[in-house]
C-alpha positions as CSV (number, residue, x, y, z in Angstrom):
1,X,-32.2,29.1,54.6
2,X,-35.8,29.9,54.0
3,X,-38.1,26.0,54.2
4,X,-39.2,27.3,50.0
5,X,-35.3,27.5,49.3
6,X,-35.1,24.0,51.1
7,X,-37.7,22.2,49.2
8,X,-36.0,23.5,45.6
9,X,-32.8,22.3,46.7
10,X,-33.5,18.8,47.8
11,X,-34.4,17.0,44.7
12,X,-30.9,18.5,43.4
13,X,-29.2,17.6,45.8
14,X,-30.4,14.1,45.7
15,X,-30.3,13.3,41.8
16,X,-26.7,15.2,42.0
17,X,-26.0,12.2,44.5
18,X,-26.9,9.5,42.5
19,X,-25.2,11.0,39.4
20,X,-22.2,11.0,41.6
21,X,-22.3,7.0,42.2
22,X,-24.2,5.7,38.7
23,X,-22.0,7.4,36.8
24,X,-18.8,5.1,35.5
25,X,-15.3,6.4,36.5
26,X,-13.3,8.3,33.8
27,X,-11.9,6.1,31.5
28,X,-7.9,6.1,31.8
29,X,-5.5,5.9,28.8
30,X,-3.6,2.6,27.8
31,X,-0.7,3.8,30.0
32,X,-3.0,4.4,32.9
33,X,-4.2,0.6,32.2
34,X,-1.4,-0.8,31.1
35,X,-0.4,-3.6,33.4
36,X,-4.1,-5.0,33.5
37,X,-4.4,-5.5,29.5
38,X,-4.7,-8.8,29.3
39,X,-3.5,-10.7,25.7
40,X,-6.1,-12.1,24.1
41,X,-6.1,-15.4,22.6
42,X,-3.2,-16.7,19.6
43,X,-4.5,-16.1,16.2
44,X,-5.2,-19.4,13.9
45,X,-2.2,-20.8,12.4
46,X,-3.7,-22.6,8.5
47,X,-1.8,-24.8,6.5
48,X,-1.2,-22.6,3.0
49,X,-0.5,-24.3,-0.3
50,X,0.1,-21.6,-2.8
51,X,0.7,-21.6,-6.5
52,X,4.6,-21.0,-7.6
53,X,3.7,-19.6,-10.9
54,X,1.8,-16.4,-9.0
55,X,3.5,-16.2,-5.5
56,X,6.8,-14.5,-4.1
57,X,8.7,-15.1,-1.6
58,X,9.5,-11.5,0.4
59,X,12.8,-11.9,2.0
60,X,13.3,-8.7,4.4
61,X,16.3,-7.0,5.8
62,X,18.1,-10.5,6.3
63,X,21.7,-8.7,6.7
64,X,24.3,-8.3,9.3
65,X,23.2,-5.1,10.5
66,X,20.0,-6.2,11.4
67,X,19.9,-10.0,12.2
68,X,22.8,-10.3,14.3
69,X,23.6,-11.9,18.2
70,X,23.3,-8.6,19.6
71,X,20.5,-7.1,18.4
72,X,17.9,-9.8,17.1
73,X,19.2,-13.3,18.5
74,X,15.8,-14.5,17.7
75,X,16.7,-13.5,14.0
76,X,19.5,-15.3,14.0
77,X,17.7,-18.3,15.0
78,X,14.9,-18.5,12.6
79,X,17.4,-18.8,9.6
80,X,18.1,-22.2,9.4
81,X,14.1,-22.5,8.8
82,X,14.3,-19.3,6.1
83,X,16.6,-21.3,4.6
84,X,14.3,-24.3,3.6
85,X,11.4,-21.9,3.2
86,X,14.1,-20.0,0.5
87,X,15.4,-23.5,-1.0
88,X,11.6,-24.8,-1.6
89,X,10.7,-21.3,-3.3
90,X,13.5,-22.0,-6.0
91,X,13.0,-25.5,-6.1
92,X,9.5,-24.8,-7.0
93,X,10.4,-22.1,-9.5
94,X,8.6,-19.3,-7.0
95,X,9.9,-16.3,-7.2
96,X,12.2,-14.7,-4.6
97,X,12.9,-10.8,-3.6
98,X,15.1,-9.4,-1.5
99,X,15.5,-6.3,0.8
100,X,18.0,-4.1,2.1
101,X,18.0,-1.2,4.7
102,X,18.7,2.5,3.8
103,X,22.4,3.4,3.6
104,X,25.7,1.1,3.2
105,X,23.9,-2.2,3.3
106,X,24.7,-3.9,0.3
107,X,23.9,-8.1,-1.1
108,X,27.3,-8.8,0.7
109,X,25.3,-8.2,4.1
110,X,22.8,-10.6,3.8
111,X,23.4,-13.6,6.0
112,X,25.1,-16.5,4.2
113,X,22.2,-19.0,5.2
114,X,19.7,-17.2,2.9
115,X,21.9,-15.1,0.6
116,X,19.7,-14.3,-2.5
117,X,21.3,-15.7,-5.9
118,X,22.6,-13.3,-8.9
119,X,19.0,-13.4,-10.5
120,X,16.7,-12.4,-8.0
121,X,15.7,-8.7,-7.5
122,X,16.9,-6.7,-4.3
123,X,15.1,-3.4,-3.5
124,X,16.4,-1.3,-0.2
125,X,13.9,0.9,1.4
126,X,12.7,2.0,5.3
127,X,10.4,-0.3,6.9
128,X,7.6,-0.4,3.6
129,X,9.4,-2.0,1.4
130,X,7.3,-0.7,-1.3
131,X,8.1,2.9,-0.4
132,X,10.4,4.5,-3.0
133,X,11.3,1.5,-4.9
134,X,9.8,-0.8,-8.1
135,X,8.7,-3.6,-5.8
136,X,5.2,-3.3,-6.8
137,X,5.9,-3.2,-10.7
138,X,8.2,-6.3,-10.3
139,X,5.7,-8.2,-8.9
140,X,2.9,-6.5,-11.3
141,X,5.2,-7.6,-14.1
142,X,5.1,-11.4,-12.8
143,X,1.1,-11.5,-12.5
144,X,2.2,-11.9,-8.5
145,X,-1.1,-12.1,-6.5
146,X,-0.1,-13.4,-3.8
147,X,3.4,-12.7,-1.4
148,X,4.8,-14.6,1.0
149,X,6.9,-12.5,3.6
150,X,9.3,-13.1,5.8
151,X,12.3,-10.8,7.6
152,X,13.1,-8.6,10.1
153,X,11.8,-6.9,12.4
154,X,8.3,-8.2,12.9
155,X,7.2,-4.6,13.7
156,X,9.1,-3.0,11.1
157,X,9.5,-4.7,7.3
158,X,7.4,-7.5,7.5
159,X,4.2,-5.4,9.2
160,X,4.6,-2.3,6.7
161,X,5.7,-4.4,3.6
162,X,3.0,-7.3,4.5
163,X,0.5,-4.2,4.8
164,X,0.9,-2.2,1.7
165,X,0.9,-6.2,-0.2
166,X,-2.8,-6.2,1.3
167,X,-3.9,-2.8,0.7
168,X,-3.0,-3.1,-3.0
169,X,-5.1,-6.3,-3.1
170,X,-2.4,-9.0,-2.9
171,X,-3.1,-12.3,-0.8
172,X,-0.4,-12.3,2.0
173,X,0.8,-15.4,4.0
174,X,3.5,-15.2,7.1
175,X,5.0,-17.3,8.3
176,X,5.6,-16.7,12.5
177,X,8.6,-18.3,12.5
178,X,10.2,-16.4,9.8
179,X,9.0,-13.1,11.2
180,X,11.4,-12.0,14.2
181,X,12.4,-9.5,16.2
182,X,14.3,-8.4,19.5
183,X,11.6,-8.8,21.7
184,X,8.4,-11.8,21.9
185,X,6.4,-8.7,22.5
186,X,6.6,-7.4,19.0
187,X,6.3,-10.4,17.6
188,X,2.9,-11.1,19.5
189,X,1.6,-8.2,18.8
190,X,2.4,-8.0,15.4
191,X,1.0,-11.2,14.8
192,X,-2.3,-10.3,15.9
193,X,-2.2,-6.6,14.0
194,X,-2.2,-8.3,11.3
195,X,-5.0,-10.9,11.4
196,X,-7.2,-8.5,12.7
197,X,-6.6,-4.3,11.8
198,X,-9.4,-3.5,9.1
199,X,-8.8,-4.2,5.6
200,X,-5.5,-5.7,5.9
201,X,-6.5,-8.6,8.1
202,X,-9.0,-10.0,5.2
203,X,-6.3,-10.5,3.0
204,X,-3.6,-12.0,5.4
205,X,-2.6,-15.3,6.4
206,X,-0.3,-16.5,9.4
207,X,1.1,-20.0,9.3
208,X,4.5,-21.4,9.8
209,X,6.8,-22.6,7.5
210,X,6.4,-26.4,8.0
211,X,2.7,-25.8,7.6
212,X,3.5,-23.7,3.8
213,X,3.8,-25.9,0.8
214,X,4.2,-25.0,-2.9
């Protein structure tokens, strides 16, 4: 190599060196990182008085086929809690809703500890429970401004249905303990999806249902 050709090359060769250890290592996907994510902190849990005469209580996909030993134990044991959060919603005169899942689910299904009473509206959808149904104009119909929801699963009805109640301007409070699912994982991270995606989380709440009064 001619000395001229030398001379070019060096200063190449030498800011191609330090490019080489300056520059940050590709970024890997949440897979690749998976096992180092760390969780960050539990979101705020506020005590929540709301107004009986323009809340509703959402009660989500409380049936058999769904909240059962097998699938959702953790459903199963968040029921007796439902229950009073349920009783104190009628005993207040708050309204109370009802969902089912696509398919043969019917009232029957719903789990004798928070069975919904002849009077109070049932609508069956997927996982939004606005989706395909006239949940929106029963609670428009009500003045409803603000829902309460509770159900199952935490990353299926009660994160779509809580949601779509934020993005069409309702105030949303849920209770953790009435939110469940087959795993702690879901619940955790659907607990902090919703205090924190964009637009949704300004209009949610989280509490639990000893901290709820009407």
């Amino acid at each position: 190599m001619k000395p001229e050709t030398k001379t070019v090359l060096r200063p190449l060769i030498a800011a191609a060196f330090c490019f080489a250890v300056i520059a940050p290592a590709a970024a890997g996907t949440i897979i690749d990182d998976w096992a180092s994510v760390k969780a960050p902190p539990p979101p705020k849990l506020e005590q929540i008085t709301v107004d009986p005469k323009t809340t509703a209580l959402l009660v989500l996909d409380l049936i058999s086929q769904t909240c059962n030993e097998k699938a959702r134990p953790r459903c199963l044991a968040s029921l007796p809690e439902v229950a009073k959060l349920i009783k104190g919603a009628r005993d207040s005169k708050t309204m109370v809703v009802y969902s089912l899942i696509p398919g043969p689910s019917t009232v029957a299904d719903v789990q004798p500890a928070v069975k919904p009473e002849a009077a109070e509206p049932v609508v069956k959808a997927g996982v939004d429970k606005f989706m395909g149904t006239d949940l929106e104009k029963i609670l428009k119909d009500k003045g409803i401004t603000t829902v309460i929801v509770v159900g199952t699963a935490s990353e299926g009805a009660v994160l779509y249905t809580a949601s779509h109640s934020a993005m069409i301007g309702l105030n949303v409070v849920v209770p953790v303990d009435g939110s469940s699912s087959a795993t702690t994982y879901a619940e955790q991270y659907v607990a902090w999806n919703l205090v924190n995606a964009p637009v949704i989380a300004a209009k949610i709440k989280l509490t639990t249902i000893g901290m709820l009064k009407y």
